[in-house]
C-alpha positions, -999 to +999 in steps of 0.1 A: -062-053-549-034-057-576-002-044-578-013-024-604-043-005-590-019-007-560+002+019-571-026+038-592-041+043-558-005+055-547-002+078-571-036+094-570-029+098-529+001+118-538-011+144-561-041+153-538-020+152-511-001+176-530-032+198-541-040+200-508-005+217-499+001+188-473+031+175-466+036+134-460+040+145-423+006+167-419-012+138-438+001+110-415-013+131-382-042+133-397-050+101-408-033+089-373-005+068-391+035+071-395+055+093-418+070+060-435+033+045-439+024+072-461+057+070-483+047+036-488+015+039-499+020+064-521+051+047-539+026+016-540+046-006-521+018-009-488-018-022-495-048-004-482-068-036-472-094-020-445-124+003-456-121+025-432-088+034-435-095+045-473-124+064-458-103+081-434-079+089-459-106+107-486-117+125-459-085+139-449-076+146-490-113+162-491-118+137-520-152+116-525-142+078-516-158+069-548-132+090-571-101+078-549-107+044-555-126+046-589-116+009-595-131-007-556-165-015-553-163+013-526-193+035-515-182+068-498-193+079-466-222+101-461-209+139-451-228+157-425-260+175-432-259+211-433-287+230-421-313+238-448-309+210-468-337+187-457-361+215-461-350+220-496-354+182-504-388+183-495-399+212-514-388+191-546-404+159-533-439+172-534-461+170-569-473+204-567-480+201-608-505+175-602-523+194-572-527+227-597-537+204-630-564+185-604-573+219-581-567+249-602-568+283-580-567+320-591-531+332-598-521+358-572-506+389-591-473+385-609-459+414-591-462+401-560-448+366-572-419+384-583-411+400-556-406+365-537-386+354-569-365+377-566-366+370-525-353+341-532-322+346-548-312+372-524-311+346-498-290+327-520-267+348-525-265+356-491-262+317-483-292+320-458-307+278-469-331+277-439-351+309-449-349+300-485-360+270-481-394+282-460-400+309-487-397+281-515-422+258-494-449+281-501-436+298-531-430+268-560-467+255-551-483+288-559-461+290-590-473+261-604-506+265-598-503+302-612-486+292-642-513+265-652-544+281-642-539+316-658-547+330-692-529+318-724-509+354-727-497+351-690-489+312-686-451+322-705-440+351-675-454+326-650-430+298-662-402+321-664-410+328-626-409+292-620-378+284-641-360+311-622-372+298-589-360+264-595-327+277-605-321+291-569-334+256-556-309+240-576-281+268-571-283+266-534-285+224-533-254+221-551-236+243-525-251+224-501-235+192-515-265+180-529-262+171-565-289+144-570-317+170-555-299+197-575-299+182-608-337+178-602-345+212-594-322+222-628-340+197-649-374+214-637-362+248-643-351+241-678-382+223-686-402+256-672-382+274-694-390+256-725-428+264-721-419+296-719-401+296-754-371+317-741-340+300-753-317+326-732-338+312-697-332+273-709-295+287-716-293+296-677-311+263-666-282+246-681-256+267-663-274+256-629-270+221-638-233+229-651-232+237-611-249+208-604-217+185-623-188+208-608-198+203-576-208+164-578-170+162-593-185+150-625-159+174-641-164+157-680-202+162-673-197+198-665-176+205-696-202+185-717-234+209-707-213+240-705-196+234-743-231+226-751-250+254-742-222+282-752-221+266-784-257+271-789-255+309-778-223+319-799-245+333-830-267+356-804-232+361-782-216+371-814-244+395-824-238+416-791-271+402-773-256+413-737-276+391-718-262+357-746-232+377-740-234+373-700-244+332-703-221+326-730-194+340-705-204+324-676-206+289-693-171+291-703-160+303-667-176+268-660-156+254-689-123+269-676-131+252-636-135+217-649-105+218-667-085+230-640-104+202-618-087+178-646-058+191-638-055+206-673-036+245-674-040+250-710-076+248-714-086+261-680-065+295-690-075+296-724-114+295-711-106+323-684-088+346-718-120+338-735-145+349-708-124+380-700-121+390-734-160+387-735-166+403-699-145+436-717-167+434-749-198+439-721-178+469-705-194+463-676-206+435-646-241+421-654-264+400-632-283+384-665-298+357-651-287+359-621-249+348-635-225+380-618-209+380-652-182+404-657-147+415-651-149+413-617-162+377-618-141+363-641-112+376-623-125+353-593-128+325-613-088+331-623-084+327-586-103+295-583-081+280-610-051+290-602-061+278-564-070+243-583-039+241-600-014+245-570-003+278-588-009+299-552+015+329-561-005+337-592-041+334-570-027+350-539-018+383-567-044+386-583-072+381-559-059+409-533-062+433-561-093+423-576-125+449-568-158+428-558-182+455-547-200+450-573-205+412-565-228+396-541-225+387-504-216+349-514-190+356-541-170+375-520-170+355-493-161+329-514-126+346-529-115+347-494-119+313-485-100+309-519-073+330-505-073+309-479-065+277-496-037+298-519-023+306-478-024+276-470-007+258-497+022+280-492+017+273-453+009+312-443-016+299-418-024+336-403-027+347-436-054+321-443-070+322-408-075+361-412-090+349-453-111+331-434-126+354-408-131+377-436-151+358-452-174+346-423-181+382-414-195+384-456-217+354-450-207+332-415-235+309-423-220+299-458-185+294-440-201+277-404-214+248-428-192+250-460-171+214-468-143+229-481-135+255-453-140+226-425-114+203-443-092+234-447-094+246-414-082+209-404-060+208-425-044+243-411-047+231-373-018+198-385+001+229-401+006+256-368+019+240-334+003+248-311-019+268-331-031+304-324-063+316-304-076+328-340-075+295-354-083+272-321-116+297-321-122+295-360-119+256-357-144+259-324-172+280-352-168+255-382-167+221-365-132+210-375 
């Protein structure tokens, strides 16, 4: 390792440390070394010569090992499953297009395939995997054989069906720390979406695989398909189309999270003005495309970033004000467990313990098996000694 990358490494340590709202001393505990150890390190002074001591420590920052140590031939350590996921893999690992070309079957009625459509993203919303994934084992089969077997004038509605299907594949796979599976299922949903000659559907493909790079921390990625795509929709955004209005909005919410990931205020503020000032132009929250855009929304992603960027005091304010009855199950959930990070970088650990709670009574299967709240809760257990019934019994649920 040179001296160089030495203190690179250092330095990166620091500022996650940092984002996370850990001191030196909560860091060392958990990473089971000394207070002076991780001076050291940071400052570049110390070499990290053992794998699994740069494991431990990207666990600890909730960072993948890869991004830590960018410049080491380093291959991160594979996170535990969560439940759902395997199901959802193999629903995108069969060839159901060749089955319909080869065995083509009368297409049930639309209504009915609709109904499970929209099914489907109630689940995910509601963060239910397991029972979204058995719907989807049956459901994407019969969509592609539908959509290839039926007449000419009702192939397009059948391939929106599909599009929209795969967009709640790859919606819930990238929550579930899936991005490889995910981008699939977004790829497939846009290219459903091109046969149905909708450009507004491809339009919400691409926000699904904006998803997709957010939550793989491809961050330049994200920006790249979000820019992108709003680009393409500004003429039809500009024109007062509500629902190029609603994806246009919701791209540059995307927009405004990868900068903030980047660490960059300006544009990640700038983004959020821009999506509020188009939520107001709407009037009103929307569900185009299954996107929640509106006021209330992008007030939530304002959280988010401000969360990202160590600014709690501004997330903390503005997300116990903020109205989310018209959002779903899984958005609201997840502004408490954004709340709780803000409480917890400003080490209120009831504060973020009772965030948290709230949010598992929205959607406890979402919060039993989410990343982020595991590491947090950790990460609030090295913060309260000894720490309270509430949280000994919250750390019990998640697995921390």
């Amino acid at each position: 390792m040179s001296t160089e990358y030495q203190r690179a490494l250092g330095r990166r340590i620091a500022q996650e440390r940092r984002r996370r709202g850990l001191s030196q001393t909560e860091l060392a505990r958990l990473v089971d070394r000394s207070v002076a150890w991780i001076s050291q390190v940071e400052r570049g002074v110390r070499r990290i010569d053992r794998m699994s001591v740069l494991e431990r420590l990207a666990e600890a920052l909730d960072v993948p090992l890869a991004e830590l140590a960018a410049e080491a031939p380093l291959i991160a350590a594979a996170d535990e499953e969560m439940p759902g996921t395997a199901k959802l893999r193999l629903v995108l690992s069969g060839v159901h297009a060749l089955h319909a070309m080869l065995h083509p079957a009368p297409a049930p009625p639309v209504s009915e395939l609709r109904s499970q459509v929209e099914r489907a993203w109630e689940l995910t919303h509601e963060s239910r995997y397991t029972e979204l994934a058995d719907l989807l084992r049956g459901l994407i089969p019969e969509l592609e054989g539908a959509a290839r077997s039926a007449e000419a004038d009702r192939r397009p509605e059948l391939f929106e069906l599909l599009a929209t299907t795969y967009q709640t594949c790859s919606a819930s796979l990238a929550k579930l720390g899936e991005p490889e599976a995910a981008w699939i299922a977004a790829d497939r949903a846009i290219a459903a979406a091109e046969r149905t000659g909708n450009p507004l559907l491809m339009a919400a493909g691409a926000y699904r695989l904006g998803f997709v790079f957010l939550g793989a921390r491809h961050f330049d990625q994200a920006e790249e398909v979000a820019r992108t795509a709003a680009d393409a929709l500004s003429n039809l955004a500009d024109e007062g189309n509500p629902e190029a209005m609603s994806l246009w909005g919701a791209l540059t919410l995307q927009r405004a999270m990868a900068a903030a990931h980047l660490n960059q205020a300006d544009p990640a503020y700038h983004h959020l003005a821009r999506a509020r000032e188009m939520a107001e132009r709407l009037g009103e929250g929307r569900n185009d495309f299954n996107t929640e855009f509106g006021p209330a929304n992008v007030a939530l992603y304002e959280v988010a970033v401000a969360v990202e960027l160590g600014d709690a005091g501004r997330a903390i304010r503005i997300g116990t004000t903020v109205d989310t009855s018209v959002l779903s199950s899984e958005r609201r959930a997840r502004l408490h467990i954004d709340l709780a990070r803000a409480h917890a970088q400003r080490r209120q650990v009831d504060d973020a313990v009772a965030a948290l709670r709230t949010a598992e009574s929205i959607t406890p299967e979402q919060v039993h098996n989410h990343r982020v709240v595991r590491r947090l809760v950790a990460d609030l257990l090295t913060m309260q000694s000894p720490p309270s019934a509430e949280l000994r019994e919250l750390a019990e649920r998640v697995g921390a």
